[in-house]
Structure formats: C-alpha cells, structure tokens
N, C-alpha and C positions, 0 to 999 in steps of 0.2 A: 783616192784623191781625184777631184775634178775642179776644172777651172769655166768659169760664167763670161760669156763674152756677151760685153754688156756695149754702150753706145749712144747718141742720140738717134732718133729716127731717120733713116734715109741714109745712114755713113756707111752702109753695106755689110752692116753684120751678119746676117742671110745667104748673104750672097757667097761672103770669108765661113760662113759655116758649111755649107753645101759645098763649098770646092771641098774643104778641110776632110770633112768625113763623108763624102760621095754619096750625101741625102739630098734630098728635095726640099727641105722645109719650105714653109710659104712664104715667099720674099714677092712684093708688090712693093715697085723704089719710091711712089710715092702717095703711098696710105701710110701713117706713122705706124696707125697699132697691127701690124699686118701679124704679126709674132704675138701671141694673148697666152698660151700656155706655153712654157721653155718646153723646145724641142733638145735632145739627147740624140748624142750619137759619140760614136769611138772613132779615134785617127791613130794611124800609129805613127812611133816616134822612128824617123831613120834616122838608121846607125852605121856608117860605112864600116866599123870593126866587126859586123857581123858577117858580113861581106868577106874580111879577109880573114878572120876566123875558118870559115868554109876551104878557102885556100888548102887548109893544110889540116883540116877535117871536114870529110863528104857524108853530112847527115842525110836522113831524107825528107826532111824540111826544115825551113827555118822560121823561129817565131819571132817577133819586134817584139818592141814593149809599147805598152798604147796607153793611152791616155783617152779620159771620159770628157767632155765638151756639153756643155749647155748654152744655147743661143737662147738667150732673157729678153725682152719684146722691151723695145723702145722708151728710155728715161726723158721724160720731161722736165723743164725747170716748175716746181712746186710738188714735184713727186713726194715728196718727202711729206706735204702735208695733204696726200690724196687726189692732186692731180692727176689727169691720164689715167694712166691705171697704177698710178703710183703705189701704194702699199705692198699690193699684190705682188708687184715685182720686183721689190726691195726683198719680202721674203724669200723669192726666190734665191736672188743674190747672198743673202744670210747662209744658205745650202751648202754653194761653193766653196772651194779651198784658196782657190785664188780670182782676183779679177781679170778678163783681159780684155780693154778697152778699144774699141775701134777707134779709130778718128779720123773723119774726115780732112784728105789734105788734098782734094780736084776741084776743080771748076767744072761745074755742069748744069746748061739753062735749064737742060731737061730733066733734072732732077730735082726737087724744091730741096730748100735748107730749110730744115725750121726756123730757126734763126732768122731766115735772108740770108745773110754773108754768111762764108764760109771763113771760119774764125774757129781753128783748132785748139788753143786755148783757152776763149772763151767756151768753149763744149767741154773740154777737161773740166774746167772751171763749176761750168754748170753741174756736171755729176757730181764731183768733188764735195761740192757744197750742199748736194742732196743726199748722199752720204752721211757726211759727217751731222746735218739735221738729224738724221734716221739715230744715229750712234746719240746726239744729244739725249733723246727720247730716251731711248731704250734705258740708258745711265742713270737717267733722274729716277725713272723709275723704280730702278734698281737701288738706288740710295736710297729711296724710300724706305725699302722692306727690311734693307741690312739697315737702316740707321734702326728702326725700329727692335730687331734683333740684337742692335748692340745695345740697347739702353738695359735690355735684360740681363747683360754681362756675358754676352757671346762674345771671346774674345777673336774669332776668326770675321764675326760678324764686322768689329771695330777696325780691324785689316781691311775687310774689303770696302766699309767706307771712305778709307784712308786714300785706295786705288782707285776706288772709282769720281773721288773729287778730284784727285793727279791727271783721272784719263779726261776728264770734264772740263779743266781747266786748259788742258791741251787744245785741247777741241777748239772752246772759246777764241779760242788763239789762232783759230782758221788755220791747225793743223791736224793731219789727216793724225790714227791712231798709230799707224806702219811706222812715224818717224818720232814717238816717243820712248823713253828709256827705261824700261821695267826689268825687275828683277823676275826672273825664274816663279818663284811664288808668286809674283804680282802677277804674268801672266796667265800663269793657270787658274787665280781666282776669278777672271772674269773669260776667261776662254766661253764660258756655257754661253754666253750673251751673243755668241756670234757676229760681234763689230766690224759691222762693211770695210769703215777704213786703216782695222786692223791687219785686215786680207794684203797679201801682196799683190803688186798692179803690175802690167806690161801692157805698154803701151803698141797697138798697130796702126801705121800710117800708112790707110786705103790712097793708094796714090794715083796719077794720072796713067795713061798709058805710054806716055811719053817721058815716065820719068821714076824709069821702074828702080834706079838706084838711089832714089831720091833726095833729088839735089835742090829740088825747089825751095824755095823760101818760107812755103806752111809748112815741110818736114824739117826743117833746119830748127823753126822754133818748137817743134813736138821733141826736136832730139836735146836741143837744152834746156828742157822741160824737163825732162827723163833722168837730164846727167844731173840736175839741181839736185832732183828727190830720189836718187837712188834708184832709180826703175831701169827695165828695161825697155828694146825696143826694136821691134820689127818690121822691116818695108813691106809692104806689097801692095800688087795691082787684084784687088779682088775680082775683078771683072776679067782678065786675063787669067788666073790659077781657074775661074771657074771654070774655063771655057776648056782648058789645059786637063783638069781635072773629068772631063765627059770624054776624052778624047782616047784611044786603046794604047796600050804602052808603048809599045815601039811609035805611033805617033807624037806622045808626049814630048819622048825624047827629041825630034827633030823639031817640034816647036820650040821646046826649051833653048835648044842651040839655036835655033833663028833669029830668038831673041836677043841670043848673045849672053843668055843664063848659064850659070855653073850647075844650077838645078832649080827643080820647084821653088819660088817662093815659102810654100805654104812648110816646105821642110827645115827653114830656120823657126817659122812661126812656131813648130813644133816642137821641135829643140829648146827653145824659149821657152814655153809654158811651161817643158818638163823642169827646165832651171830653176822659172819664177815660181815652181809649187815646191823648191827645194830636194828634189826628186834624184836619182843618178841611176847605173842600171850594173848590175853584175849578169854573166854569163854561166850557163852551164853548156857543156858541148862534147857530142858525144854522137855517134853512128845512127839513131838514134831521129835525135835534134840538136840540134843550136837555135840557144834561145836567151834572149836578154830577159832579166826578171826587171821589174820596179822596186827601187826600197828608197827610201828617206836616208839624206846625209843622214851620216853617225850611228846608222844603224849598225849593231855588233853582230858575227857569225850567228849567233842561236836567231835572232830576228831578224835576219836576208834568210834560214834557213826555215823561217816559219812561213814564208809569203810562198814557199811552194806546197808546205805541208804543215799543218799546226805540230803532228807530230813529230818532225822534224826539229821543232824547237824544242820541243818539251824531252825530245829524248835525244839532242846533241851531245856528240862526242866529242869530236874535231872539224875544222874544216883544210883540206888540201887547196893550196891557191897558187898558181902562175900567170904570168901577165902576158897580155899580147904579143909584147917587146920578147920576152921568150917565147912564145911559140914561134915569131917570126926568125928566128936565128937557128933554133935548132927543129924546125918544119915538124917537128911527131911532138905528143905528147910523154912518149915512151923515150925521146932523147933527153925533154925536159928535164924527165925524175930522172936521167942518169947521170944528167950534167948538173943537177944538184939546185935548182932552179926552181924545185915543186916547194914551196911550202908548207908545215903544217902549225897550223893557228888554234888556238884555244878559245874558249867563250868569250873570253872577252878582245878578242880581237877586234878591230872597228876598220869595216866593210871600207873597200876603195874603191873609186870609179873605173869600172872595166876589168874587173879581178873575175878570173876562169875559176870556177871552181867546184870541189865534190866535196859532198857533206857525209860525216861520219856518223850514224844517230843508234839509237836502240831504243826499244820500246817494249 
C-alpha cells in the first residue's frame, strides 16, 4: 500500500516529503515543475504501544510499521487535458492507494502562489476538478468497450455499463468518486480503472510558523472542508518538521519541546495516512524482536499471518492472541497464559488493532 502526496506547485510537498522520509528530493519553492518523475521513499509509522511493549519484553530490536510515500510533481489547473505536465502525472497518481493532498495555508511574498492568492479551497477545488475530468475520460472510455461487449450478450459486460453510467453520472454532478454508494460487485467491476477520485484523500494544512496548531482562518476552512466530505486532516509547518527532521535525535527532542509540541508533526501526518489507506498494525514480540506488522482492517488470522510469511497462511493452524491491556497488568507473557488472558483464535478470526500474537502453521 502507498499513498501519493500530491498538491499545486509551491504548497511544499517537497519540502513535507523530505522531512517525512529524511530524503533530498528536489524542492526549488519557486519553479512549479521542480518534481518531473515521483520521488519514493519510506517513513515509518510511530507507535507508542511498541514502546510499552518493550517494558515488559527486552527484544534486541525493534521494528515500526512503514509506510511507502510518492511526492507526484505539481498539479496544474488544465492538467487533466495535458497542461503542465499534466497526464504524466495523473498517471502517476492512478499508482497510489491513497491521496494525500498538501495545501497551502501561509502567507509568503517570497514564495509565488500560482494562483496569486493563497486560497486553500480554491487549490482543493482545482485538483478536485482535474481529477474527476481524468475519471470522466477514463469512463467514457470504458463504456465504450463494455457497451460494445454487452450488445454481444455479455451479461457481466451489461453490469458494468450499468456502473459505469452510475459513476459518470456522479461525477457529472461535480462529485468526487469516494462519496458515491456502490455495492461490493460494483466496486470491484471497475476497481482495474484506477479512479483518482475514487482513492481516499487526507488532507495537510502546510501552515505558518506561527500557527503550528492551526488556528488561522485558511486552516479553519481546509478543516470544514474535510468534516463536509469525510476526509481527514493534518497540521503542519513543513518548513519546521524539515528543519527538525535534519537535526540528531536527542536535538529533536528539545526542539520539539521548545515549541511547545507533544511531538513531531510529521508523526500524526503518519498515523493519518496509515488510517486514510485503511491500514492498522498487529504485533509480534519476542526476545528476539518486537515488531508491528501492516494488514488492512478485516483482515482474518490466516491473512495477518501471510504478510510475514505466504507460508504461514497457506499452512495456518491457529493463532494465540493477548492485548497490551494484558500484558500491562500481569507484566510476563508467561503470567498472561496463566491468568487465562492468552487466546486461541481460528481461521476465521478477524485481526484487531494492536493484537500480540503467535501463529500456529504447518507446512
């Protein structure tokens, strides 16, 4: 799973990228296309339960769960019909699992807007609508081939015309695809087509330096923007995490507090993204390591037990599970299973957020 941080030119996606995953990419704040091929990189996600985990088992390391990041080079308004470098980087976008949008919410002479004004909803606005252009396209297309396919009495074909006049119609209607109502089959008929504004969005409000909890009036409307269409949404000062983010750790730390931060910014931003890609993490923990894995809500024991091992899956037994809430009471894993606290779950068990556990498998 990876998420696309996308943007207009110059709202600091670059700049939130490079702190995020402690790369370099090329950020120049005022050439729009300074980003031409998406730069990749990994953040990991913190997790203070891994933290207290450790408490009361001493691995000899410990692993996060991380997450993949793409910084996509600068959306123009007319992208959609090959502005900029518009195509190019809509496919890009098509890649990712989810969106996560910068947005500009500072004042700065020395920065240009593309725009001029700095107008955070008209920049939502603008991508938004070069999006959903992109998604037109691709649809019509699409009902081409499948109207075509239904005449010859393809009855799956006849389905998916059905869907894609529904998602067409949506659209028309200047709404994104994330807020329309598909059935289970309706989604996975048109899933191949990679629909931008089918992606889930989260929203980041690049803010002043003076307004790192942001209270200003461009984040106020970025955040009922957010609550209208279900999104979510992030502060920060990308210009300050980057600066935080070069700095050695125990420095960090006394910046962060300087600021009067509970911690990095950039580690809600992360939290967030692992949400908005619908993501959660289970532990395994042991002498060994403690280590958060990544699995998708609803995933059941055999499928959290494949993402460390395929065979794992294919030759599950059982899985043993206790909660952090137990090990913090009775501190040993060895008091857990005495006090009756260890679980043991079956295939179809369905994974929970923050479940310790050991997989039973044979092969």
């Amino acid at each position: 799973m990876e998420a696309g941080i996308v943007g207009l030119p110059n709202v600091g996606k670059s700049t939130l990228f490079n702190a995020l995953t402690l790369s370099k990419a090329a950020a120049s704040e005022n050439y729009p296309f300074c980003t031409i091929e998406p730069n990749e990189g990994m953040v990991c996600v913190p997790d203070d339960r891994l933290d207290k985990i450790t408490n009361y088992i001493t691995p000899q390391k410990v692993i996060p769960a991380t997450l993949k990041l793409v910084d996509i080079a600068g959306i123009v308004k007319g992208a959609s019909e090959g502005e900029g470098l518009g195509n190019k980087f809509l496919s890009h976008i098509r890649q990712v699992d989810a969106i996560l949008q910068v947005v500009r919410c500072f004042e700065d002479e020395d920065v240009i807007h593309v725009s001029g004004d700095v107008d955070p909803i008209a920049d939502i606005e603008i991508i938004e609508l070069e999006l959903m252009l992109a998604d037109i396209e691709t649809l019509q297309n699409a009902e081409s081939k499948a109207a075509r396919n239904a005449r010859s009495g393809d009855k799956d074909a006849k389905q998916l015309v059905i869907t894609i006049q529904k998602c067409l119609k949506h659209l028309e209607s200047e709404s994104p695809l994330r807020s329309v109502s598909l059935t289970e089959l309706e989604a996975k008929s048109i899933k191949a087509y990679g629909l931008l504004t089918a992606k889930p969005i989260l929203y980041i409000a690049n803010v002043a330096e003076d307004d790192l909890e942001g209270q200003s009036t461009l984040v106020q409307k970025v955040r009922q923007h957010a609550e209208k269409v279900n999104a979510g949404l992030a502060i920060v000062c990308a210009k300050i995490e980057a600066e935080i983010a070069e700095l050695e750790t125990a420095d960090r730390s006394e910046m962060v507090e300087a600021l009067g931060l509970r911690e990095p910014a950039l580690h809600n931003v992360a939290r967030e993204t692992y949400r908005t890609l619908g993501l959660m993490s289970y532990f395994t923990a042991g002498e060994k390591e403690v280590r958060a894995w990544t699995i998708q809500k609803g995933f059941t024991g055999p499928q959290a037990a494949g993402v460390i091992h395929t065979d794992f899956e294919r030759g599950f037994i059982r899985v043993e599970v206790y909660s952090l809430d137990d090990l913090e009471t009775h501190k040993t894993e060895v008091a857990v299973r005495q006090n009756g606290k260890l679980r043991v779950e079956g295939k179809n068990y369905v994974m929970q957020d923050g479940d310790i556990c050991h997989f039973l498998f044979n092969v």
